[in-house]
C-alpha positions in Angstrom: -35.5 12.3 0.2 -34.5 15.4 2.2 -33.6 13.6 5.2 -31.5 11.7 2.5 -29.5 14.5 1.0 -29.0 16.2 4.0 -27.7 13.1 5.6 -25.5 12.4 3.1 -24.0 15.5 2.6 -23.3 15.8 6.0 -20.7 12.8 5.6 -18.8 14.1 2.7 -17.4 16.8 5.3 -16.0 14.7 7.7 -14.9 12.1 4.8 -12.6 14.8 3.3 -11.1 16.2 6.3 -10.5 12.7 8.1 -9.0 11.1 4.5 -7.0 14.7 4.3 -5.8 14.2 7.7 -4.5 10.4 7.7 -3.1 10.7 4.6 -1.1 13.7 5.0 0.3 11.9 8.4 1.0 8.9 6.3 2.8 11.2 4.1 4.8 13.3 6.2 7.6 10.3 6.8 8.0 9.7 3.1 8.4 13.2 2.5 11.0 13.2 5.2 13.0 10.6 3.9 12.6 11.9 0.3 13.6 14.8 1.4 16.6 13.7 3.4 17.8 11.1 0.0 17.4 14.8 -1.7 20.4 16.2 0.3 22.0 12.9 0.4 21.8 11.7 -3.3 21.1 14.7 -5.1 17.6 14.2 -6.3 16.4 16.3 -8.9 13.0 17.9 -7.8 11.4 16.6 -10.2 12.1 13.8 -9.2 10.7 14.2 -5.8 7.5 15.3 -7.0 6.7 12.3 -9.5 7.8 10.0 -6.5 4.9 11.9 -4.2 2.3 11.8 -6.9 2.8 8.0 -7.5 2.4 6.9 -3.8 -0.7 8.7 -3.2 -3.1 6.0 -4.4 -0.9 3.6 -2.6 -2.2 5.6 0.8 -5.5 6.5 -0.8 -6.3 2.9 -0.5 -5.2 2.7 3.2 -6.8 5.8 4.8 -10.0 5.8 2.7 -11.7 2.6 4.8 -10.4 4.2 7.8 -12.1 7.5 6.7 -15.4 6.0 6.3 -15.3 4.9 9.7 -14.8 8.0 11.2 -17.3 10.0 9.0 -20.1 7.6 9.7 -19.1 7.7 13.6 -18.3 11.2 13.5 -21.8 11.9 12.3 -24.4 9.2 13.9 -22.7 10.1 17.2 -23.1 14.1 16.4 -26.8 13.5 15.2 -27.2 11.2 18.6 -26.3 13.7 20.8 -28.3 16.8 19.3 -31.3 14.0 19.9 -32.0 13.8 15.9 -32.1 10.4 16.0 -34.9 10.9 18.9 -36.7 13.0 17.1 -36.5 11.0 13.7 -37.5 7.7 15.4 -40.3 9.6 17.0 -41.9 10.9 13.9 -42.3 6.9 12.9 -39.6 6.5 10.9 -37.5 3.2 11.3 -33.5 2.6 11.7 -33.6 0.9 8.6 -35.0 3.9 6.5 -32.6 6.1 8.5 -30.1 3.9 7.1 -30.3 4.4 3.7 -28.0 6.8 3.5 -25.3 5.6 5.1 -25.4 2.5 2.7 -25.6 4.9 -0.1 -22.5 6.5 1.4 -20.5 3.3 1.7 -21.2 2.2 -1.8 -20.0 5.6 -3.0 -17.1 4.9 -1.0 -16.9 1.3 -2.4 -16.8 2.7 -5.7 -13.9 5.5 -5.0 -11.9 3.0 -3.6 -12.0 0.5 -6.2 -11.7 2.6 -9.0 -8.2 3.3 -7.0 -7.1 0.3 -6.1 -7.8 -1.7 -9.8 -6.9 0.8 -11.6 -5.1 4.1 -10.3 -2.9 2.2 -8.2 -1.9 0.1 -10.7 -0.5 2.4 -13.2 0.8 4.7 -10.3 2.8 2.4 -9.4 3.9 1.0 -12.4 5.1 4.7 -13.4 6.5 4.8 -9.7 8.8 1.8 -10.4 9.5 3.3 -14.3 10.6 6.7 -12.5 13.0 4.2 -10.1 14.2 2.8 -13.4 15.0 6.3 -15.1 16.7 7.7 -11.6 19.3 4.6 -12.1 19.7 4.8 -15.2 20.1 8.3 -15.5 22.8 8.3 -12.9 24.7 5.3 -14.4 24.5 7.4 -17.6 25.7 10.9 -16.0 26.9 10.7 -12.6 29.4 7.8 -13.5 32.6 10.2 -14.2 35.7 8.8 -15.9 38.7 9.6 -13.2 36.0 10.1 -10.2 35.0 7.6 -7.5 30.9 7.5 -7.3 28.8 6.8 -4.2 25.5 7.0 -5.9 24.8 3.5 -5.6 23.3 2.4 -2.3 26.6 1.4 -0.3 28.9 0.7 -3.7 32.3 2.7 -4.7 32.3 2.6 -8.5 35.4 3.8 -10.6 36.1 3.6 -14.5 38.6 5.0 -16.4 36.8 6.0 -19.7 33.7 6.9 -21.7 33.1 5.3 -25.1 29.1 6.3 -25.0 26.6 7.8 -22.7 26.0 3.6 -22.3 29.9 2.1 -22.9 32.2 2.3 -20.0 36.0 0.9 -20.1 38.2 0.1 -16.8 35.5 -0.6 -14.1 36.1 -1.3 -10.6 32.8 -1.9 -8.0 33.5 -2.3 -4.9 31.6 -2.2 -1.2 32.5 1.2 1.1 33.2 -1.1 3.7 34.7 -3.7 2.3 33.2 -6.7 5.2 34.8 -10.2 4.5 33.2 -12.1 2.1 32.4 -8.8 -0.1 33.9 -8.9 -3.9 35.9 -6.3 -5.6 35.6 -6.3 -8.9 37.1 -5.6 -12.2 36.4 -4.9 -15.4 37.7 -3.6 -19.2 34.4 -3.2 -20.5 30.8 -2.5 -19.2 27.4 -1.7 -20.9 24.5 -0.2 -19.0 21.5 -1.6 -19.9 18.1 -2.5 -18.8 15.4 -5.3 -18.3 12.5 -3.9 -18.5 10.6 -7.3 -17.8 12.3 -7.9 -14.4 12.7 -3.9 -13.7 16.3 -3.7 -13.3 19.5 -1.6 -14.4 22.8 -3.5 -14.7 26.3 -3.3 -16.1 27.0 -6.0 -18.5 30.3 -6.2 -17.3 32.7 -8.2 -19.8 36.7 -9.5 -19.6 36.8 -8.6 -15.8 37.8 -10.2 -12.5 36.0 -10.5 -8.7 38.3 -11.1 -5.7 36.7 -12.3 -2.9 38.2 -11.6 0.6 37.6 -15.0 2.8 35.5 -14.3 5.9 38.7 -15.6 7.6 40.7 -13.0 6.7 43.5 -15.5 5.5 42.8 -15.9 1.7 41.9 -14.2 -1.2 39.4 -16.3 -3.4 39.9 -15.3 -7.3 37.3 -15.8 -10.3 37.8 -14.6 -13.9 34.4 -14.0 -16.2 34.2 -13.4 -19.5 30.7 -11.9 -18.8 28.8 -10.9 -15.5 25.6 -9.1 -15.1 25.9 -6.4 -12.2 22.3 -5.5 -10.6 22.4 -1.3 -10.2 20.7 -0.3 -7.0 19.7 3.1 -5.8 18.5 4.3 -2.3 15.3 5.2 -3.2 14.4 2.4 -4.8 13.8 -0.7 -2.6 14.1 -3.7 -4.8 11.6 -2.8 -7.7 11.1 -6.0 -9.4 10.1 -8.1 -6.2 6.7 -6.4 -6.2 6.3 -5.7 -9.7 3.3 -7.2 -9.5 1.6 -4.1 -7.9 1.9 -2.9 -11.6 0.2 -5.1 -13.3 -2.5 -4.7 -14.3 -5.8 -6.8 -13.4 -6.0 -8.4 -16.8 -2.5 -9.2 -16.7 -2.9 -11.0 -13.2 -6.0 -12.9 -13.9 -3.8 -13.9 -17.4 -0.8 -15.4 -15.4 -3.2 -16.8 -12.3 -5.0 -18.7 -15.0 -1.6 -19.8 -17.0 -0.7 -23.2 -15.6 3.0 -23.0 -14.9 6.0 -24.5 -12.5 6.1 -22.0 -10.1 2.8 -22.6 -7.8 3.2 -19.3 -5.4 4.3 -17.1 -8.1 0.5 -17.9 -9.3 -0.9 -17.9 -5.9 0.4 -14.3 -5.4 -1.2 -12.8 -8.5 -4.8 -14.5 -7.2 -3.9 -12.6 -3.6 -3.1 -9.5 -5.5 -6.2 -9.4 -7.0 -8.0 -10.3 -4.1 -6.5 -7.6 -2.3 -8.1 -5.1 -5.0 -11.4 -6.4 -4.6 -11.9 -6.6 -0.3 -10.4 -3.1 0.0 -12.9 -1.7 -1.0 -15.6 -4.1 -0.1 -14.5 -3.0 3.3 -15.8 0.5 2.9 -19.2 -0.8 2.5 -18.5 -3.2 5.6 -17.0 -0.2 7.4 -20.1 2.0 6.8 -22.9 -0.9 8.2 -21.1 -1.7 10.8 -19.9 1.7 12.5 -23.6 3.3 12.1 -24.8 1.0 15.1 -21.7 1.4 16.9 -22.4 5.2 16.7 -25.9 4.9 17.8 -25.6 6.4 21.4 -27.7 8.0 24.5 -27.7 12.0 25.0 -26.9 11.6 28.5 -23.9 8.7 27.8 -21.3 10.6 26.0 -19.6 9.8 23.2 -16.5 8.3 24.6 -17.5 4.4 24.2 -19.0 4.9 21.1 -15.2 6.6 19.6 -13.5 3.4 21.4 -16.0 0.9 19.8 -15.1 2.2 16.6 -11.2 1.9 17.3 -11.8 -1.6 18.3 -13.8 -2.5 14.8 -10.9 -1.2 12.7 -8.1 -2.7 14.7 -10.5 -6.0 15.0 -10.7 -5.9 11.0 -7.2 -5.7 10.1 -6.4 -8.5 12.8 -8.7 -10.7 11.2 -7.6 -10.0 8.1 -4.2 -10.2 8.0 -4.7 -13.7 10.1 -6.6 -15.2 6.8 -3.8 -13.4 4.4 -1.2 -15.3 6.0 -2.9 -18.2 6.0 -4.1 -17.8 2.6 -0.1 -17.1 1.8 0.7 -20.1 3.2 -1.7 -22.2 1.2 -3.4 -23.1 4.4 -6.2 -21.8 3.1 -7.8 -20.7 -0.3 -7.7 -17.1 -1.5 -11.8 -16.7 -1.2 -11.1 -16.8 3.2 -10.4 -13.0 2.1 -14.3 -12.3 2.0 -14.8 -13.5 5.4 -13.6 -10.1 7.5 -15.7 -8.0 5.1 -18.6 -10.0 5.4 -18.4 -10.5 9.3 -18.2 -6.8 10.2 -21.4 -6.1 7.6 -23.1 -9.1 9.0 -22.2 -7.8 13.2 -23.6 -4.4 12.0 -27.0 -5.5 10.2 -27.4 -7.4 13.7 -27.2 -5.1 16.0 -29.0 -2.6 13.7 -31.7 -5.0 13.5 -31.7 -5.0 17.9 -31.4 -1.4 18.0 -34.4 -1.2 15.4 -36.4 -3.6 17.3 -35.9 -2.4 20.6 -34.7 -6.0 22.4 -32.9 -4.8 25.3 -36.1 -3.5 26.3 -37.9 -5.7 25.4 -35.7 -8.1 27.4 -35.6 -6.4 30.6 -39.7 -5.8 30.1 -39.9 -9.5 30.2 -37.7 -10.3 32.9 -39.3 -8.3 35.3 -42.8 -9.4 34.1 
């Protein structure tokens, strides 16, 4: 039990300091751009600071599998090297006993990562794409000016003429910067800012108006009169919302629609993935943690340098595999459960060659061949 606790305490150091590390380099080029769309669209810094807070599970969920990779190297390879393991294999203990707490470790891992990704990512993210909402909305409601052109809006020129309410504008014009062929200008008496909170989205109910349409031959205008017209608001920060609004729901709410028989087959197929997704990520701590502890396992008088490169190859080796039975899964090429197989090779490769290392075969082999 002491061998236990010290083992596993060691990890947590190198845990910390590797998830610390990959995250804040995962970080660093959102909070460049962030900070750049703060000079360039006026972001309150509040603003930027909710937007921070909200993606952090998002990269939780990324760097914590690569984290337990490096601990568990970081530390067999240490204890290899100070000839612990020597000394601990001498005294009659087994691999499998020295083991245990790496195991222990990657469940604990298991566990922090799934409690992220089913449930703190989740409503991060939903709060993420509620801030995106509130960002649009409260510059439709503010920043729109009577008399003033605004640029607020992604690549779009918009103009009106009055006020009637923080919501009611009168004598719109929208129009692209650059105006390419094919782009409409439009017009409009009225317009009421409004929001679907179903399909996350902030548009102008536009009514009474008029869209011109500049051929792409540059020869004709093309004219269309609308008693009504829903115009989508966009924002720079916000990158289409409501196509991945499913990384909001939550799990009940996906396993509700999977199981709801309905017209559109992928729409279904992509909440299963979605939950899927939850589940392996952090099944692949565990994976991460049986798989790297023989891969660590190393002579004093080797180095450590293969052992560091055979633990780059198992992550990037992973996230091939994987992403080859997403896509297919995607597809429909293949059902949604192919998304346990890259877990449950990498545990399978590590139990192996722990059971080899444990049992001595290579020298056992070469004791045979040159009996």
């Amino acid at each position: 039990m002491i061998i236990f606790r010290a083992v596993f305490g060691e990890l947590l150091s190198p845990f910390a300091m590797s998830a610390f590390v990959m995250s804040a380099l995962l970080l660093l080029e959102k909070i460049y751009r962030l900070v750049t769309l703060v000079v360039e669209n006026r972001l309150r810094a509040t603003e930027l600071g909710l937007m921070l807070i909200y993606l952090l599970p998002q990269i939780f969920s990324i760097t914590l599998p690569l984290a337990v990779v490096a601990a568990v190297s970081m530390t067999v390879i240490r204890q290899s090297l100070d000839s612990e393991l020597i000394c601990l294999r001498a005294s009659g203990r087994s691999l499998w006993n020295y083991a245990l707490p790496y195991f222990a470790f990657g469940v604990f891992a298991m566990a922090m990562t799934a409690a992220i990704t089913l449930w703190i990512q989740p409503i991060a993210y939903s709060k993420f794409t509620d801030l995106q909402l509130d960002m649009i909305r409260y510059r439709a409601e503010t920043k729109i000016i009577p008399g003033e052109f605004n640029y607020d809006f992604g690549d779009k020129v918009i103009h009106v003429g009055g006020r009637v309410s923080s919501r009611e504008l009168t004598d719109i014009f929208i129009a692209d910067r650059a105006l390419p062929p094919g782009s409409p200008v439009i017009t409009a008496q009225t317009g009421i800012i409004d929001v679907d909170d179903a399909a996350r989205r902030v548009f102008f109910r536009l009514r009474d108006g008029q869209m011109v349409i500049l051929e792409r031959d540059d020869t004709a205008l093309r004219t269309v009169d609308f008693s009504q017209m829903n115009y989508v608001l966009d924002f720079k920060p916000t990158t289409n919302a409501e196509i991945n609004v499913i990384w909001g729901m939550s799990n009940a709410q996906l396993l509700q629609e999977w199981r709801e028989p309905g017209p559109d087959p992928v729409r279904r197929l992509r909440r299963f993935l979605e939950l899927y997704y939850r589940i392996t990520t952090p099944v692949a701590c565990l994976a991460f943690a049986i798989a790297a502890l023989p891969m660590g396992i190393v002579d004093p008088r080797s180095g450590r340098a293969g052992s560091l490169l055979r633990s780059v190859f198992l992550v990037v080796a992973y996230y091939l595999v994987w992403v080859g039975f997403k896509d297919l899964a995607y597809t429909q090429n293949a059902t949604p459960h192919v998304l346990w197989i890259p877990p449950l090779l990498i545990a399978s490769y590590g139990l192996v060659r722990l059971w080899l290392i444990n049992a001595d075969v290579a020298s056992l082999w070469q004791l045979l061949r040159r009996a």
